[in-house]
Residue, then its C-alpha position, 0 to 999 in steps of 0.5 A: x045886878x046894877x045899883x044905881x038906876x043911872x048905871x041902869x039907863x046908862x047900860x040901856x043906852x049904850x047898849x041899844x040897838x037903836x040910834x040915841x041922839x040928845x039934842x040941845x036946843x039949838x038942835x045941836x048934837x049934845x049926846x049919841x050913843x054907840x048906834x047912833x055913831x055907827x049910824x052916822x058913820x063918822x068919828x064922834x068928834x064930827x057929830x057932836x056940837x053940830x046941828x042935827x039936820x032935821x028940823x026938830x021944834x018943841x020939847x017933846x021927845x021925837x022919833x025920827x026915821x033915817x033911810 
């Protein structure tokens, strides 16, 4: 059983199947997880502090779909 509610969301993110970005706001790419990454096809160092893409405005969380 994990003992810190961060180790807990940590796990979730890592682990999900789902595509995870965390822009900053700049739309830039500050965070991906592991299914973002195999997403993206491309090595983390080409997809992180680059611009997202798609234009994304406010502070609310978004849910993009990527075909």
């Amino acid at each position: 059983m994990l003992e810190c509610p961060f180790e807990f969301y940590q796990c979730l993110v890592e682990q999900s199947p789902d595509a995870i970005l965390v822009l900053d706001s700049e739309n830039m790419i500050y965070f991906l997880n592991p299914a973002a990454q195999k997403l993206f096809a491309r090595p983390i160092e080409e997809i992180l502090h680059f611009p997202f893409g798609y234009p994304i405005t406010g502070r609310t969380p978004l849910e993009v779909e990527i075909t």
